[in-house]
C-alpha positions as CSV (number, residue, x, y, z in Angstrom):
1,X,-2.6,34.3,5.6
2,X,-0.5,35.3,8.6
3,X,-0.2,32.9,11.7
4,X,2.1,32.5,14.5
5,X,4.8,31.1,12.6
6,X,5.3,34.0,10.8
7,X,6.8,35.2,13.9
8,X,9.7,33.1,13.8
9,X,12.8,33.0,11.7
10,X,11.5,29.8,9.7
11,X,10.5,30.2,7.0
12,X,12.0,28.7,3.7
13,X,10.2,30.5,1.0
14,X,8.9,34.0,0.0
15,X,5.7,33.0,1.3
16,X,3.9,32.8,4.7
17,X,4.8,29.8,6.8
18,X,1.0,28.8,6.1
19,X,2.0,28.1,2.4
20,X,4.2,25.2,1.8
21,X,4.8,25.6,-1.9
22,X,2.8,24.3,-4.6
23,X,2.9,20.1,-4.1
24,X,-0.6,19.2,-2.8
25,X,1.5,15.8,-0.9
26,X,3.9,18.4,1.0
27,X,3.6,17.0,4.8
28,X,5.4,17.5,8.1
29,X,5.4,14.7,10.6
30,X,6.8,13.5,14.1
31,X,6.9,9.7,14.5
32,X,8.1,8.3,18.3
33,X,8.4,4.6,19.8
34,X,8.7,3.2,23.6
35,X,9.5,0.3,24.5
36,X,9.9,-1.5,27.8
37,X,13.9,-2.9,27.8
38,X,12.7,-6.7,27.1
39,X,10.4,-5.4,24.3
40,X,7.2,-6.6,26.0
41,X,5.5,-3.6,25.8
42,X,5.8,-1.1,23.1
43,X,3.9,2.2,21.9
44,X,3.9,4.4,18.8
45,X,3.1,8.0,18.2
46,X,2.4,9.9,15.2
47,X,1.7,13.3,14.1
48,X,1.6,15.1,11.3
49,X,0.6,17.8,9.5
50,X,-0.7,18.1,5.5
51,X,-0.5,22.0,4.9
52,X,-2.3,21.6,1.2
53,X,-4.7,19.6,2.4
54,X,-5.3,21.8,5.1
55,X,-5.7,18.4,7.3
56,X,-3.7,17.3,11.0
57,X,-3.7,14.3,12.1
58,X,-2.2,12.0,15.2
59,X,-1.9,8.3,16.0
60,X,-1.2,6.3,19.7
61,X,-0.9,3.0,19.4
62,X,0.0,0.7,22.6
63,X,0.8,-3.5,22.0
64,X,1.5,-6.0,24.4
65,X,2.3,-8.8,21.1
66,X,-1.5,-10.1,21.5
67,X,-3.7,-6.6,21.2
68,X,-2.8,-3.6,19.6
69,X,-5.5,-0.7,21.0
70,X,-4.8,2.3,18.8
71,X,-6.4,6.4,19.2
72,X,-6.9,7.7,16.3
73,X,-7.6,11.9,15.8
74,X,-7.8,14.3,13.1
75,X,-8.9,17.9,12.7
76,X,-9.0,21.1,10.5
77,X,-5.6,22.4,10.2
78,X,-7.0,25.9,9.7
79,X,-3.3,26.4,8.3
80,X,-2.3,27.3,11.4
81,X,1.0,24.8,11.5
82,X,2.1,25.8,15.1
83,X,-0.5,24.2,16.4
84,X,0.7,20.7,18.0
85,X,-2.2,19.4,19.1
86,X,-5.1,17.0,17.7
87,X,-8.1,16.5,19.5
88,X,-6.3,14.8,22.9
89,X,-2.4,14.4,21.2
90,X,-0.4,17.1,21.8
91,X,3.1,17.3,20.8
92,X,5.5,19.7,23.5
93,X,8.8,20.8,21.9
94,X,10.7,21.2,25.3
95,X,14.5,21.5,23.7
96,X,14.8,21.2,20.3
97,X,16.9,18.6,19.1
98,X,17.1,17.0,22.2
99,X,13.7,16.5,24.5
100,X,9.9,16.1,23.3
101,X,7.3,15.7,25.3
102,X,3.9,13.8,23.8
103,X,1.3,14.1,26.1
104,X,-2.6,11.9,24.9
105,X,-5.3,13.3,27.0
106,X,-7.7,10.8,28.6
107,X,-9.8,9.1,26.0
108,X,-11.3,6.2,24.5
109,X,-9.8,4.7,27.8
110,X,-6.3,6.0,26.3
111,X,-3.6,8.2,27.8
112,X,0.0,9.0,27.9
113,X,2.7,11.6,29.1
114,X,5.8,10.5,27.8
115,X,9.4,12.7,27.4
116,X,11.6,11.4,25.1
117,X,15.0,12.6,25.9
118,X,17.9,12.0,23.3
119,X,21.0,9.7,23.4
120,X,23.3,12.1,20.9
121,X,22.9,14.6,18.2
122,X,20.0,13.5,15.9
123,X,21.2,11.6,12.3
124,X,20.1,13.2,9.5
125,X,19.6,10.4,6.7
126,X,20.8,11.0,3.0
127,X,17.6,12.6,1.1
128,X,14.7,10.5,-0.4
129,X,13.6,11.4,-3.7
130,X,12.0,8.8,-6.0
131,X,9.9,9.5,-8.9
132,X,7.1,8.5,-10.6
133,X,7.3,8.6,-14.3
134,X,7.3,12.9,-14.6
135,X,5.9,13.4,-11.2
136,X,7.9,13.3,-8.1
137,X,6.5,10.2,-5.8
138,X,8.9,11.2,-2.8
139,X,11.3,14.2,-1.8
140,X,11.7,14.6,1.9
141,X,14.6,14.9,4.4
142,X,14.4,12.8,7.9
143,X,16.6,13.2,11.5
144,X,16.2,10.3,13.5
145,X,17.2,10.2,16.8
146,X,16.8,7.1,20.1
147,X,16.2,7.8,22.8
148,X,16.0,7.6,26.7
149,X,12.1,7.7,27.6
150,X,10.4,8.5,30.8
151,X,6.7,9.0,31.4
152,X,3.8,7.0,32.0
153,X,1.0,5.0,30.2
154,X,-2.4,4.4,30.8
155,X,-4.6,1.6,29.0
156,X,-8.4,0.7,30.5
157,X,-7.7,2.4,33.7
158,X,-4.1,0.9,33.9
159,X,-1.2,2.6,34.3
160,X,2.4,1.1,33.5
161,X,5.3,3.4,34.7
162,X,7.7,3.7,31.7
163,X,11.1,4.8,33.5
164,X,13.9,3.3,32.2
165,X,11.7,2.6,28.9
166,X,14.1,3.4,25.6
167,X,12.8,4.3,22.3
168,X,12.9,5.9,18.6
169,X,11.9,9.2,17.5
170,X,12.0,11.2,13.7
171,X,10.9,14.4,11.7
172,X,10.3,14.0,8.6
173,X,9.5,16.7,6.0
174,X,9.1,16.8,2.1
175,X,6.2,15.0,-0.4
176,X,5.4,11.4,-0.3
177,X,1.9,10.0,-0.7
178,X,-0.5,11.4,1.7
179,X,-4.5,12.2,2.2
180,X,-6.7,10.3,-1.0
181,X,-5.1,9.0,-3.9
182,X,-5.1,10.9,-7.1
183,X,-7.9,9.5,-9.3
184,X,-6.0,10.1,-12.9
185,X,-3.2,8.1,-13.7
186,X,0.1,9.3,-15.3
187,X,0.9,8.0,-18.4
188,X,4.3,6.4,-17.9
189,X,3.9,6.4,-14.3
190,X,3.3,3.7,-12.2
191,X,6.3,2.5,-9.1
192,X,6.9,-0.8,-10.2
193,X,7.7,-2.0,-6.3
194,X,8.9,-0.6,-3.1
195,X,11.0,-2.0,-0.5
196,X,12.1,-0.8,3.2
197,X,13.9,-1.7,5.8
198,X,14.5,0.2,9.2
199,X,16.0,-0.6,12.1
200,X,17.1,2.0,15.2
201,X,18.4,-0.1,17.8
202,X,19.6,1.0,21.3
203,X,22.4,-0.5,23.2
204,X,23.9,0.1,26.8
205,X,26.3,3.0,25.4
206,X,25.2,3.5,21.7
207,X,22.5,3.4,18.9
208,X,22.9,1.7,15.6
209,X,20.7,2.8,12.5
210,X,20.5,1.2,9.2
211,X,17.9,2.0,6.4
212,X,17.4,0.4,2.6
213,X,15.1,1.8,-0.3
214,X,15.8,-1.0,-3.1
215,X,14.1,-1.3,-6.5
216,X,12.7,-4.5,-7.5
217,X,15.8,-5.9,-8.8
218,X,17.6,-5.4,-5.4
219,X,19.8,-2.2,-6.1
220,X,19.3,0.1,-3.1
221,X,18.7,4.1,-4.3
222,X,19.1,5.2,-0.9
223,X,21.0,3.6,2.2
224,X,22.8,4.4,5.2
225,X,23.9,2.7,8.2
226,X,25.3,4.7,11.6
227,X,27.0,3.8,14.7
228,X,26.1,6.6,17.4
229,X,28.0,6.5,20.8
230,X,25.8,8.5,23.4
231,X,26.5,12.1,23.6
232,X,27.8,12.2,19.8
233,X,27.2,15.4,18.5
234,X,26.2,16.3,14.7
235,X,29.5,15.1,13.5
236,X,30.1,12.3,15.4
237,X,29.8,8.5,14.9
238,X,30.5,6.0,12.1
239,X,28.3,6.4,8.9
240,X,28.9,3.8,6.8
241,X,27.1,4.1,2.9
242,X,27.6,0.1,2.0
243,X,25.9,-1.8,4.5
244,X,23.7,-5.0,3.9
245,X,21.4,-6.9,5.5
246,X,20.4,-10.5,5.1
247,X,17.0,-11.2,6.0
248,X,15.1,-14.4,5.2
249,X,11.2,-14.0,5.0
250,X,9.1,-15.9,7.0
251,X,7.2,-19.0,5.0
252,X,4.4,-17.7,2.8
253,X,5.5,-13.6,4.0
254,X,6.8,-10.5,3.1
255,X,8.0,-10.5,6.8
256,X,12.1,-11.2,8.0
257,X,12.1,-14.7,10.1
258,X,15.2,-13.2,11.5
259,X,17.9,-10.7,10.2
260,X,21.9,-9.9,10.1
261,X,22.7,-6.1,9.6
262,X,26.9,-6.5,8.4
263,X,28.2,-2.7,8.5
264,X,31.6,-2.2,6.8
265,X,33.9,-0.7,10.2
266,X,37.9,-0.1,10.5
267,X,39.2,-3.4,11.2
268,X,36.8,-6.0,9.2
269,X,32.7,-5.5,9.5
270,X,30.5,-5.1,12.7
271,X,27.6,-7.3,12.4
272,X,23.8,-6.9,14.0
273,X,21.6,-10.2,14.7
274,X,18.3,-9.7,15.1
275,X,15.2,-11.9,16.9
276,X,12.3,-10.8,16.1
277,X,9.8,-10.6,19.7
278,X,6.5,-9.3,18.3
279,X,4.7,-7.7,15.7
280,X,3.4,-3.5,15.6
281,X,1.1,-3.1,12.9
282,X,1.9,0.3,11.7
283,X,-1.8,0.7,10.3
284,X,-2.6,1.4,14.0
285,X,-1.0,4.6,13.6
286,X,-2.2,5.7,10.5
287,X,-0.4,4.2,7.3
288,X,-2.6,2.9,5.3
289,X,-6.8,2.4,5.5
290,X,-9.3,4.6,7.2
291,X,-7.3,6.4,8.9
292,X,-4.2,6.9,6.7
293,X,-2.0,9.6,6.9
294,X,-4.2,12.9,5.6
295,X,-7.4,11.7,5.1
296,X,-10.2,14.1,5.8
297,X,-12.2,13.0,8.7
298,X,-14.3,16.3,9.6
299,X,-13.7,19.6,11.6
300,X,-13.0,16.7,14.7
301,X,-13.1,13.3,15.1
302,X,-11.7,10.9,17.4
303,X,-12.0,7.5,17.4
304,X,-10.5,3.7,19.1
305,X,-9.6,0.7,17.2
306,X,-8.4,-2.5,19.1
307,X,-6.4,-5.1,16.7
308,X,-6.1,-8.9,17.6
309,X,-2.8,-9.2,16.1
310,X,-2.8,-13.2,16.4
311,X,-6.1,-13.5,14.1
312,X,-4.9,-10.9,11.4
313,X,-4.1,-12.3,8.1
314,X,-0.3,-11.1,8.1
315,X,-0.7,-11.5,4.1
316,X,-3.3,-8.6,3.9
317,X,-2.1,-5.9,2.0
318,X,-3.0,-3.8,5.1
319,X,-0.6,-5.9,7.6
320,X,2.0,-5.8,5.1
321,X,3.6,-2.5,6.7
322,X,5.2,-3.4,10.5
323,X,7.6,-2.5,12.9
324,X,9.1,-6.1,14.5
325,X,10.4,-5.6,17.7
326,X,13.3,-7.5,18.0
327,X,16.4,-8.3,20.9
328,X,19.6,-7.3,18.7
329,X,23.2,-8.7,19.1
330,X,25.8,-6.7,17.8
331,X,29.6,-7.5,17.6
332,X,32.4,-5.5,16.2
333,X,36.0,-6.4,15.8
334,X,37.9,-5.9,19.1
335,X,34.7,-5.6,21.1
336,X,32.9,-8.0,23.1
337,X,29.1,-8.9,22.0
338,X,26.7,-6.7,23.4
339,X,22.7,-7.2,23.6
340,X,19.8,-5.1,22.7
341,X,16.9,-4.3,21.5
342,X,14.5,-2.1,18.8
343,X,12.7,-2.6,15.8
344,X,12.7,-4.2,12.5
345,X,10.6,-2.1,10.0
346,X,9.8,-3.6,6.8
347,X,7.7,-2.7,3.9
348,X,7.7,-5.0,0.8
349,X,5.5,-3.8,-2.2
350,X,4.9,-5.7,-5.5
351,X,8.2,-7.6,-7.4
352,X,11.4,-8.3,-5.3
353,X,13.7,-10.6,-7.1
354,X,16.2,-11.6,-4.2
355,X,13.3,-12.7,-2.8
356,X,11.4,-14.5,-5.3
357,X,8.4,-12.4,-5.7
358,X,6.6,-11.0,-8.1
């Protein structure tokens, strides 16, 4: 099964680029976030494609705190994988590495054209691989990368210039969970609980990245944090492998009240505050329920959803995955405080003893 792909110098196996080995959970996916400086406004992007599953699918998703209005698309893949477009999303690779364009066609009252322009060399973040039982529940590599974002936005006939707007983007590649869950259980399987936190956060002259995947009992399996001046190339910055973050959950929630990122630096520890604003449901954009990540919809379909985040039960297994955006305070040793702002992802399934819950 030949397709334009195969034309490039990219492929990884024996195979045609069509064919992405034998794991039916093999996906590829582009995630991006804008966000007004004071975080009052902030929108999401994602797009992926599911090469087994011979399934694409994208995600907008636009919150002023009160309403989240989300697009949703999905298609055929028809294996052709250098396709970047579902329904009206369409992903533009204008310098790779360095400046995307994602571009949502009028619809459902819904549009976008925003360029997302990078600070420094994209991170690339120590390998995930988890398994379940024998079975391999996650293996995939991710770059993440903030950036500068210009563009425009359009909700219900209104449009909101975005210049001077800053934001997140990633790739990510590998297996974890995607399209309908397998019916048969494996005997000895089972993840006994999952935990994330993520937080990309942009300053005036540099980003800050941290990430956690902890077991139950609080032992992180994979963790990184990064200090990024602008322009850094791929060896630049601090990468530090032992940060922590303290982050007490909100009363009856398996959401931060508030959060300190410490990140072991020459000189003593930098440390990260951070104030949670508002609250991005990151069902809008396709993790988790109807529309989660893979799912067969049909040849096309396209379709709005409109959230009101203020009456959702924030409890509900399918509000238990969010991006906080959050105002950040960072100081490092020798350096005055500076302010700024990203997000505060967080992801908290089944036991987690720090926390009390089980």
């Amino acid at each position: 099964m030949l397709t334009r792909g195969d034309d490039y110098p990219i492929h990884q196996t024996p195979e045609p680029i069509a064919y992405a080995g034998s794991d039916r959970n093999f996906y590829d996916r582009y995630f991006f976030n804008a966000y007004a400086p004071d975080g009052g406004l902030f929108a999401a992007v994602a797009f992926g494609v599911y090469p087994a599953l011979n399934v694409a699918d994208a995600h907008f998703s636009i919150t002023d705190g009160a309403t989240q209005r989300c697009l949703h698309a999905s298609r055929i893949l028809n294996l052709e994988r250098m396709d970047l477009s579902v329904g009206p999303v369409r992903i533009e690779v204008l310098e790779p590495l360095q400046r995307l364009r994602v571009t949502v066609e009028r619809a459902e009252g819904l549009a976008c054209e925003l360029t997302f322009e990078g600070r420094a060399f994209p991170i690339e973040e120590p390998r995930f691989i988890k398994r379940n039982g024998p079975r391999l529940f996650m293996d995939y590599t991710r770059l993440t990368q903030n950036c500068f974002v210009s563009g425009w936005i359009e909700v219900d006939g209104v449009r909101t210039d975005c210049s001077g707007w800053l934001g997140t983007r990633d790739r990510s590649w590998g297996i974890r969970p995607v399209g309908a869950p397998d019916p048969q259980p494996t005997p000895g399987g089972g993840i006994a609980g999952f935990f994330w936190q993520w937080t990309p956060v942009n300053f005036d002259d540099r980003s800050v990245f941290f990430h956690v995947n902890a077991d139950p009992d609080g032992k992180p399996w994979n963790t990184r944090a990064v200090i990024l001046p602008d322009g850094a190339g791929p060896e630049g910055g601090w990468h530090a492998d032992a940060p922590s973050m303290e982050a007490p959950l909100r009363q009856g929630l398996r959401h931060a009240e508030r959060g300190t990122l410490t990140i072991p630096v020459e000189g003593g520890d930098a440390t990260v505050r951070f104030e949670p604003l508002s609250t991005f449901l990151m069902r809008g954009i396709g993790y988790g329920g109807e529309w989660r990540h893979g799912a067969l919809q049909g040849e096309l379909r396209v379709a709005r959803e409109d959230i009101d985040v203020a009456a959702c039960d924030m409890a509900a297994m399918e509000n238990l995955h969010i991006q906080a955006i959050s105002k950040a305070v960072m100081e490092a040793p020798g350096e005055p405080a500076r302010e700024g702002v990203g997000v505060f992802e967080q992801l908290i399934l089944g036991p987690y003893r720090p926390y009390g819950l089980g």
